[in-house]
C-alpha positions, 0 to 999 in steps of 0.5 A: 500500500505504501509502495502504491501510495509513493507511485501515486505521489511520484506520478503526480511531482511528475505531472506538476514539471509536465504542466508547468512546462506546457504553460511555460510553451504557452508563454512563449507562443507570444514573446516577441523578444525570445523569438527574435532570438530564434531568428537570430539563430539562422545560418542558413547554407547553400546546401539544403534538403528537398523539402518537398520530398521530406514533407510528403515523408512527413505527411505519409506517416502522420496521415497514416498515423492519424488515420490508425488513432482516429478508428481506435478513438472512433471504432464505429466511425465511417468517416475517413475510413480506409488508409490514405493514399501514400505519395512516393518522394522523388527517387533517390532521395535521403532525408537528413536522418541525423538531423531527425534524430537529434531534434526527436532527442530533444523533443522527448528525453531531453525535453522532460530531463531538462524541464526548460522548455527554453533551453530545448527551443534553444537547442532545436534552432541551434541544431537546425540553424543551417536549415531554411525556415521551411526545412526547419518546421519540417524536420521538427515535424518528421521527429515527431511522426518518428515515435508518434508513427512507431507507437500508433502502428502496433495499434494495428497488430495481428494476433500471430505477431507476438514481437509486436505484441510483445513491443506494445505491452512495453509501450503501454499501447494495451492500456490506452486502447481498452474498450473500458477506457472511453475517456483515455482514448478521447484524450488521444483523440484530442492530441491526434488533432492537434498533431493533425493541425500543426500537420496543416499548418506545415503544408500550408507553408511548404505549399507558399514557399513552392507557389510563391517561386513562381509568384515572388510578389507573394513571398512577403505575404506571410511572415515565415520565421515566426510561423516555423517559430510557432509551428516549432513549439507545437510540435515541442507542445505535442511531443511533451503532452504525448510522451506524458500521456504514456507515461502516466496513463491514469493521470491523463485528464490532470495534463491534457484538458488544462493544457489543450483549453488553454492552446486551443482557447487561445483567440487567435495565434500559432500563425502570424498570417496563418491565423488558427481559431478553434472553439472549446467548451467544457471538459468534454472531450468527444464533444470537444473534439467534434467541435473543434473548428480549425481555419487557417487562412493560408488554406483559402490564400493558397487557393488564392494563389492557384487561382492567381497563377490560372488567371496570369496565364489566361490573361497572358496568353488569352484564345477566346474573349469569352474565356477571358471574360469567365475569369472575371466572374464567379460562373458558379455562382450564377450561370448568366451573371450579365444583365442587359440593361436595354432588355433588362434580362439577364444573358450568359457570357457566350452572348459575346462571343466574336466580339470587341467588348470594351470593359468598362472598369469602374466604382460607383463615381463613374460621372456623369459626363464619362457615362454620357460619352459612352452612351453616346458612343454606343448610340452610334449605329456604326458601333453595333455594325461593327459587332461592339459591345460595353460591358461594365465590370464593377470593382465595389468593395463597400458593402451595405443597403445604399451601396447596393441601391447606388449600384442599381440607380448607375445600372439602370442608366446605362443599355449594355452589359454589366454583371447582374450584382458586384459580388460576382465579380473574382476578387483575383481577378480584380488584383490582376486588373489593377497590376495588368491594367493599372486600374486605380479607381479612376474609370478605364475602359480596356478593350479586348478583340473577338480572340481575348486579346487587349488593344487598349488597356486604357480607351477611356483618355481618347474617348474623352478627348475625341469621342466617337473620332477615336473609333475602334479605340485602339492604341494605334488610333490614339498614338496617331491622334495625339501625333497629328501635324499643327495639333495643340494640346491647348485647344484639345484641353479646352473645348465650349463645353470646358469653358463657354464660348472659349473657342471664340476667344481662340479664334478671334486670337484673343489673350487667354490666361488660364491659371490654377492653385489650390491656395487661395492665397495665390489666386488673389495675388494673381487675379489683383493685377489681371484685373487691372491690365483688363481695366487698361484696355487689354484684352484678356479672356482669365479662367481660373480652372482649380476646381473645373473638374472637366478640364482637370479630366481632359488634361489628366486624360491627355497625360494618360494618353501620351505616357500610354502611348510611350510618346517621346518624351523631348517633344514640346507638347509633351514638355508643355504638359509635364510643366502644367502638372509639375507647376500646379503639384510641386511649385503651388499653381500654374499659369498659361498665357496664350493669344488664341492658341499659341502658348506664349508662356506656361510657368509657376503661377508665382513666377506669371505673378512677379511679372503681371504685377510689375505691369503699371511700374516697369512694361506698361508704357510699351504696351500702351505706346505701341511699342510692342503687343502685350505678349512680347513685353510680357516675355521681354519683361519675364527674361529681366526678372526670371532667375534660371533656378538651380535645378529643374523639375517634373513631376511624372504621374505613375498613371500607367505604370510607364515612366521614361528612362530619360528626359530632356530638361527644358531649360539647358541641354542636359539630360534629367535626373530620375528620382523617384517620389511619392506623393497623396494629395489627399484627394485633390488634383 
């Protein structure tokens, strides 16, 4: 009775250095200072182990393994029934056996000897510090199918095999898996999930290391190291637990329900980036082990990054319009997801088979005015002989009642296609409309021929400069366009519709001063000795256009248009618009002076300033005697006053993810500098 009494009393001092070890894991799943120090801890060489192949080692014996544990903890349960197909590594291959071994020391004896769960993770990292990150949550979890597999396998002796049984009364395996003992074999059950979910775990990051190869975008989507760091602890977690569990087979409740509440109570963690959820109630355990409920993200990123890798190629390389308008839509979801708004009835993808269909890309700002010049393109009877089409593609993230009402309203006004609600819309395919087309929630239209293939990524800039005249809308229309003999890029900007009655002004060779800044401050300063030049008698058309929401459009539409057409970069327009952007977003407004449509000077609106407000003081009595017309004094005058500036600049909006190798600078002979800058203005121009 004694001797009884001190086994009970030496299990027990035994089950209170296993708990505290366990909390001790719990700890560190979240001290940030002791992981850095594991990171710290990698070497990495340039020789390392197939990775793939160890883990599809890994994932044979722990599915298998699961697989055994799961019917002895089930017998009556049909679900996963049968052995789980085994996958043959690559031929020739060697695992890192020593490695294995060692980390499988460490996990167990070691680990239980030294009952410093510190000291072993320090171990674990320094013995596998010339392993990649991937390789090291790999072996670790090899070391553990190790003597997880070998325990669990004699579960499935024969009778005639008496080596075997003989192995499994030494290993206690009798005692574990007696029908009697309803709650023993369920506390295996809930470590054999948690050995089933660290597997995922591992997988998920095996398949991002391979499929992030192949889109290295994605390599900073998951933070690695402090994933193996914690996928490295749950295997420590669930070697302890289990070599507990055979050690002490009657104590088994005292070490596995407090340990696995608070592990898998825990609201979010073992994955930075791969975030594990589960749900526990009570001390159930079959009721617990039914309702664990497991998501890691990466699982649904994984399929993501498939689906990303599908939909590259097929936009690369399309065959058929249709096939490249599929992917853009969930087809599962709804086998006719377009609506028609002319018919008002919904229609399959197939309808546009064989035909141009310009995608237009927008939220629900779509304005008014783009709205009304595609309805007025698509009025045109030429566009439907031409076997044409619109369809619209929403890219809608906001979700609620009103979104869904503005969405219907803007629906209803236009007669083509568009998809029958937002949500149909493949949220990977979104990601490759914004690399591939560079959409950036201003409207775009991008025009794709019968065979899939894009002869515009962008048509909406021509559009608003020409209308229906830039017809079929390609690239090679709008280069032409903009590369017409005599074109000015003043007159393209402004139109009776940006500015009324301007082209009479235009043409009856009338001073126009255009000017614009976002401090008010600025604009009186300009507009006070404007005022008084008009009152001398000298005829001056001033706009100030800052908040012309149409010329602003226009303008950015012509930039668009040129950066997309790689136009050259040295020639005049193409300076003279640069200059417009660079003085209104870098040197506080701009000014234009032209006589008709002729530029006579397009600067700073502070350097215009300087020399219109030494008007009465110093150029006056020229202009007055007739010595010279206004916009020679004017410039005559600027070149007295104007200091050339140490350094010249533009600014060159990233618009289409196209930014000259080289540009000529304006004022001397030399070649810019590129610097790249990044800049918000918070929403305005």
């Amino acid at each position: 009775m004694a001797s009884k009494t001190l086994g009970q009393i030496l299990r027990r001092e035994r089950s209170k250095v296993d708990q505290t070890m366990l909390n001790s894991l719990l700890a560190i799943f979240d001290d940030e200072k002791f992981m850095k120090e594991m990171v710290d801890i990698h070497a990495p060489d340039e020789g390392d182990v197939d990775v793939e192949s160890l883990f599809l080692l890994v994932d044979n014996a722990l599915r298998g393994t699961a697989a055994i544990a799961d019917s002895v903890v089930n017998p009556k349960s049909t679900q996963g029934s049968g052995s789980p197909a085994f996958k043959q590594p690559k031929e020739g291959f060697n695992p890192p056996l020593a490695a294995i071994n060692e980390v499988a020391c460490e996990i167990t004896c070691k680990a239980l000897d030294t009952k410093n769960v510190r000291e072993t993770m320090i171990s674990i990292f320094h013995e596998l510090s010339s392993y990649s990150w991937v390789n090291k949550a790999v072996i670790t979890l090899s070391s553990l199918a190790l003597f997880y597999g070998d325990f669990w396998r004699l579960a499935q002796i024969q009778p005639s095999d008496k080596l075997a049984e003989s192995l499994a009364i030494l290993k206690g395996l009798p005692a574990i898996t007696k029908p009697s003992d309803v709650q023993k074999i369920q506390v295996y059950g809930v470590l054999n999930e948690m050995i089933k979910t660290t597997l995922s775990m591992t997988e998920c990051i095996v398949e991002f290391e391979h499929d992030s190869k192949d889109v290295p975008e994605l390599s900073t989507a998951i933070d690695i190291p402090s994933s193996v760091y914690q996928i490295i602890i749950s295997v420590l977690a669930c070697s302890i637990q289990f070599t507990s569990l055979i050690s002490l087979v009657d104590e088994y409740e005292s070490l596995t329900i407090p340990f696995f509440a608070s592990l898998l109570g825990k609201k979010k963690h073992v994955l930075r980036g791969l975030p594990v959820i589960f749900s526990y109630k009570g001390k159930d355990l079959s009721t617990f082990a039914r309702k664990t409920n497991v998501l890691i993200s990466f699982n649904l990123n994984a399929e993501e990054i498939r689906e990303y890798q599908r939909l590259q190629r097929l936009f690369n390389a399309p065959t058929d319009n249709v096939e490249l308008i599929k992917a853009l839509v969930y087809i599962k979801d709804d086998p006719q997801p377009l609506y028609i708004g002319s018919k008002k009835t919904t229609d399959k993808v197939e309808s546009l088979r064989r035909k141009n269909v310009m995608l237009l890309i927008s939220d629900l700002k779509l304005t008014s005015h783009d709205l009304s010049i595609l309805i007025k393109i698509y009025s045109e009877c030429k566009f439907h002989e031409e076997r044409y089409e619109i369809m619209w593609v929403p890219i809608i993230e906001q979700e609620g009642e009103d979104v869904n009402n503005q969405f219907k309203n803007l629906q209803s006004q236009m007669p083509w296609y568009s998809v029958h609600y937002p949500k149909l819309i493949n949220r990977v395919a979104i990601k490759i409309i914004k690399e591939k087309w560079h959409y950036r929630q201003e409207t775009i239209v991008t025009v794709l021929d019968p065979q899939g293939r894009v002869s515009n990524k962008n048509a909406m800039s021509m559009m608003r400069l020409w209308e229906w005249d830039a017809f079929p809308f390609t690239e090679s229309v709008g280069a032409s366009l903009c590369s017409k003999p005599g074109i000015s890029w003043f007159e393209l900007l402004l139109t009776d519709m940006v500015i009324p009655k301007i082209n009479e002004a235009i043409k009856s060779q009338k001073y126009i001063l255009l000017y614009g800044a976002e401090d008010n401050k600025a604009i009186q300063e300009i507009e006070e000795p404007v005022k008084k030049i008009i009152e001398d008698g000298v005829p001056i058309a001033a706009h100030n256009v800052t908040k012309n929401q149409l010329f602003w459009s226009r303008f950015e539409s012509l930039m668009l248009l040129k950066l997309q057409t790689k136009a050259d970069v040295h020639e005049p327009l193409m300076q003279d618009i640069l200059s417009l952007y660079t003085n209104f977003k870098k040197d506080g407004g701009f000014a234009i002076l032209t006589r008709g449509s002729r530029v006579v000077i397009n600067d700073s609106i502070v350097d215009v300033t300087k020399v219109l407000s030494q008007y009465e003081t110093n150029w006056r009595k020229q202009v007055r005697g007739n010595e010279t017309t206004f916009d020679a004094a004017f410039q005559k005058h600027r070149e007295r006053v104007f200091v050339l500036p140490r350094c010249h600049h533009f600014y060159i909006p990233n618009m289409v993810g196209y930014i000259p190798e080289d540009v000529k600078c304006p004022v001397c002979p030399r070649m810019m500098k590129n610097i790249v800058k990044f800049e918000c203005c918070h929403g305005a121009h």
